[in-house]
N, C-alpha and C positions, 0 to 999 in steps of 0.2 A: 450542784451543777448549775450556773448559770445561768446559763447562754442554751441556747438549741443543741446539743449533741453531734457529733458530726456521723455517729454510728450510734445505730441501735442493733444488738443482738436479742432475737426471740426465738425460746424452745419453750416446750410444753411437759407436762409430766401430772403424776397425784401421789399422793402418800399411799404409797401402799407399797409392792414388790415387782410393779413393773418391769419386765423386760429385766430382772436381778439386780439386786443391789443397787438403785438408784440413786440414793442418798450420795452411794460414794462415789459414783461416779460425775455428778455434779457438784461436788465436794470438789474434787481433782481439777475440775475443769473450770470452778471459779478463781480456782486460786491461782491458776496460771495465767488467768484473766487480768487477775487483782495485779498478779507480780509487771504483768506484761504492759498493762495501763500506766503503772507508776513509774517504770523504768524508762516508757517513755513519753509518759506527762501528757498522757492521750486520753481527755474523757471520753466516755463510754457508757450507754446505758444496759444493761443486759434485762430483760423481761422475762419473769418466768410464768407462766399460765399455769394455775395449779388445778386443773380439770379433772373436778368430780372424783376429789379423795371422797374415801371411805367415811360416814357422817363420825366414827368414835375413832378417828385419827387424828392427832393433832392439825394437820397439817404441813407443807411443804414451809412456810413461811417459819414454823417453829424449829424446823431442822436449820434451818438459812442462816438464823439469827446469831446461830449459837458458833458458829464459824470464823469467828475474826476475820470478817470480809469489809469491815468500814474503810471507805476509801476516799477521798477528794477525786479521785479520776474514777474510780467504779461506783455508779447507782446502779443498786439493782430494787426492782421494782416487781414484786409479786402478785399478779390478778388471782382472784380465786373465782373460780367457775363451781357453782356451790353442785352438789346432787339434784337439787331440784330443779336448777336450770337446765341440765344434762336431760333429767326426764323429759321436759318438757320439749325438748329439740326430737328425742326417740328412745322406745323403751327396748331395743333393741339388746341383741346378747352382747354387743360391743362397747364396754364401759368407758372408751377412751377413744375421743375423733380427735384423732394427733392435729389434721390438717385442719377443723373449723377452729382447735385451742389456739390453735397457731396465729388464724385469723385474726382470733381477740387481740393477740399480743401484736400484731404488726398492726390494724387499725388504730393500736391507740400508741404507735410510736412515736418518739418524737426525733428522731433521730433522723438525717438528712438523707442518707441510707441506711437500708435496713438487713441484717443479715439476718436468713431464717436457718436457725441450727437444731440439734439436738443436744439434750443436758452432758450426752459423754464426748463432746466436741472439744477439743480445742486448737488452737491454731498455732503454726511453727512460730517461732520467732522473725524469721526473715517476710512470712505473709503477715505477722502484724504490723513489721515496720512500714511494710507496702501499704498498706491502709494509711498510716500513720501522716502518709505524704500528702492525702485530700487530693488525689489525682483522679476518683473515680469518675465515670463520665455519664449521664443523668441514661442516655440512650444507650447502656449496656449492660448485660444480663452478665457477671462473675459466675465462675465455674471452679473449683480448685480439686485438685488429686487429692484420695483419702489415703491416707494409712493407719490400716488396723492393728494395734495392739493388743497383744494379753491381758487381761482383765489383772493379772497379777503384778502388775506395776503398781498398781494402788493396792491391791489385799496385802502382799510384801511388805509395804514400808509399814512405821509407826503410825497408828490412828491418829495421838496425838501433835503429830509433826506434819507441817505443813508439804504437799505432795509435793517429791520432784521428778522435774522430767530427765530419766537417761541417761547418759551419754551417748548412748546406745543411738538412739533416734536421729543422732545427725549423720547417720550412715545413707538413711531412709532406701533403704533395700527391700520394700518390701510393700512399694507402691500400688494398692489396687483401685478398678474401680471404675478404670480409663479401658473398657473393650472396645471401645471401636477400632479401625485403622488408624492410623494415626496422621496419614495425609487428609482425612476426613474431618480429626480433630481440631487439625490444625489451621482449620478455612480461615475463620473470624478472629483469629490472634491478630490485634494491634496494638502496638503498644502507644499511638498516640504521645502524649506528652509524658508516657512514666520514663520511671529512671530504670529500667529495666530490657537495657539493648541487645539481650538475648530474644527478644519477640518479634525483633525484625527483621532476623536473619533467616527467618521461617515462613517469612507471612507470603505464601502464593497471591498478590493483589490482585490478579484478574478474575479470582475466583472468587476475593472479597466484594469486588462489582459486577461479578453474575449474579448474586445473590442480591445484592443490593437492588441489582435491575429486575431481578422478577418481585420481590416484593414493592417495588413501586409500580410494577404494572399488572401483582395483583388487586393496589388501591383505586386501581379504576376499570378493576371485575375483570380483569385478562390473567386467569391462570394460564403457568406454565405448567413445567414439571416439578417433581418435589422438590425437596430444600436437601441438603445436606445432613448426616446425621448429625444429631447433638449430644452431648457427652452429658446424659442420665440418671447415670449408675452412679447411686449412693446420694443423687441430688437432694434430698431433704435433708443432710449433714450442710449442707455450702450452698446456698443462691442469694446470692447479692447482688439487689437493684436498687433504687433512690426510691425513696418513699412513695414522690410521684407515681413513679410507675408501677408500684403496689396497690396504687389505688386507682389511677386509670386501670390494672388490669382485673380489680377486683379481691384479689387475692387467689386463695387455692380454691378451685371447685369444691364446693363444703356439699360431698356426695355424703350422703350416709350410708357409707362401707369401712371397709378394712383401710386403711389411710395405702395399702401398697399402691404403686404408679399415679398416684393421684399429684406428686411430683413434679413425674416427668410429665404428665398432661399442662400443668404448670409451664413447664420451662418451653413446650413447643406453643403454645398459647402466647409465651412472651414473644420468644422468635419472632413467630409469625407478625405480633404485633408491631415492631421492627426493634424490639429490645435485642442488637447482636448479641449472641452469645461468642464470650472471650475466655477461652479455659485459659487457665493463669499455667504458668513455665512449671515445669515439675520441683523446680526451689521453693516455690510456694504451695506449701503443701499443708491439708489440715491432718490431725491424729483420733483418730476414733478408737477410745475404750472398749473392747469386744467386749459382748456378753450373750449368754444360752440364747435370745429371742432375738438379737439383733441380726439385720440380713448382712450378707456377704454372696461373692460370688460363689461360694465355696456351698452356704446352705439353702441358697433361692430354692432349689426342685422340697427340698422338704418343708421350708415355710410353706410354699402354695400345697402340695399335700397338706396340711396342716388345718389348713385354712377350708380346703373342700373337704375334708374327713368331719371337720365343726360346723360346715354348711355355712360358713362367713363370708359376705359376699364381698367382691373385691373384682379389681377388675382385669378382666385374664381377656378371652376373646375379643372384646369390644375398645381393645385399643386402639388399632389401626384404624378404626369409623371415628375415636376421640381426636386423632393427629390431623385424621383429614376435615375434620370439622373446622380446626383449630385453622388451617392450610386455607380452606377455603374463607373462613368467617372475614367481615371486615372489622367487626368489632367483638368485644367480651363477649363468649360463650356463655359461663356463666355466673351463677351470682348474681343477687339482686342488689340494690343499692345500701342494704340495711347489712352487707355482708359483712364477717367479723363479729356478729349478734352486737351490732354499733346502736341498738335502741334498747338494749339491756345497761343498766348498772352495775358494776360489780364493786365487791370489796376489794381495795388495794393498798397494799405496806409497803414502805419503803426498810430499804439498810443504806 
């Protein structure tokens, strides 16, 4: 790749058995990447953080390699966050901090924006071609509907045949992930300069400049009332901002807990900081590979069981005191300036 990248995608993961069957589900979801890049001639960097595999594992870069993913449009680029670095951050019962691995991988992006995903992500075809147009806008936080899939879309096919997707999935019947109202979701839809004239046949404008108006007269200490909901649910699958404002906002609060809600702490922190949040038309939509550990709306009550029966701390009551922080703050909550462990080295492969 040349030139600067117009997109950078970053997930996290480590050799081991993760959240099940890892391997294949970022298997599935590079290749759609690979198909999707080339078909239309779109570089793309995709980063993967390989965080504090097991020390007698090969590694995440060794499964990578073996893939026939060389591409002219796909670089992908593997950091390895070794065990010893992990210790050193906390020896905690929690062998994998989804949101500081994340960190790494969008600190050292190069990509003009950055999408933060997960390894069983992948994106529709009609949301990559929307990317494709370089329409994004530096001042807006991307949002896009998830839908979850059966894990046996990938076990089904042949191992060695390159994954394909469905026919099935262009029905997209089975959108989840979007609970709010939906007049609520729909405050900050603009469509601005895309090519995409379904977003303005929806867009309430007066309510795009109430909002407007109390965050410029929270910047000179005049709160009002809160803001609008923002559409949360399933956000570490899909948040797209420009690099800049990755790093004006610092990245994710790198808490050392269970990575839940540490997200959507994220996504109101941007709000707030006047990144609008723009949930993309339900045409554009990403696909998540289910699997045993992954949340849904369907297993939220028994992860957080799960989580307090393990004594994992994570953050449950102390939300609404995060959003109003976020609400009130003028600037980054948190994070120090060395966020992303940006004074560490690490090892890195390319394919």
């Amino acid at each position: 790749m040349k030139s600067e990248p117009y997109l950078s995608v970053v997930v996290a993961t480590r050799d081991d058995h993760h959240g099940g069957d890892p391997q294949a589900r970022l298997r599935a979801a590079l290749q759609v990447y690979k198909r999707q890049a080339e078909k239309f001639r779109f570089p793309l960097e995709y980063i993967i953080v390989d965080w504090n595999s097991p020390v007698k594992s090969a590694g995440v870069f060794a499964q990578v390699k073996t893939w026939d993913l060389n591409s002219e449009f796909l670089k992908i680029r593997v950091i390895e966050v070794s065990p010893a670095a992990h210790k050193k951050i906390d020896e905690a019962k929690i062998p994998f901090y989804q949101m500081i691995a994340k960190n790494v991988g969008i600190r050292r992006a190069k990509g003009r924006f950055v999408l933060a995903s997960n390894i069983d992500i992948f994106l529709d075809e009609e949301l990559f071609k929307f990317l494709t147009q370089k329409a994004l806008k530096v001042r807006r936080m991307y949002r896009s509907d998830r839908i979850d899939l059966d894990i046996k879309i990938i076990t089904q096919q042949p191992k060695k045949e390159p994954f394909k997707i469905p026919n099935r999935l262009k029905t997209r019947k089975h959108v989840r992930c979007r609970s709010f109202a939906e007049k609520d979701l729909k405050i900050f839809t603009h469509a601005g300069n895309f090519q995409y004239p379904e977003f303005d046949s929806r867009i309430p404008v007066i309510k795009i400049w109430k909002e407007k108006i109390r965050l410029w007269k929270k910047r000179l200490g005049i709160l009002g009332s809160p803001g609008f909901h923002l559409h949360t649910n399933g956000c570490g699958d899909f948040t797209l901002l420009s690099r800049s404002a990755w790093h004006e906002l610092r990245g994710y609060p790198e808490f050392r807990i269970f990575s839940f809600h540490i997200d959507s702490v994220f996504c109101h922190q941007a709000h707030e900081s006047g990144y609008f949040e723009l949930c993309l038309p339900p045409s554009l939509v990403h696909y998540h590979i289910d699997h045993s550990a992954g949340w849904t709306p369907e297993t939220n009550d028994q992860l957080l069981q799960r989580l307090r029966t393990q004594k994992i701390p994570f953050i449950e009551s102390q939300m609404d005191q995060l959003i109003e922080g976020c609400r009130r703050a003028q600037k980054p909550l948190f994070n120090a300036e060395d966020w992303g462990l940006f004074g560490e080295v690490f090892p890195e492969r390319h394919i």
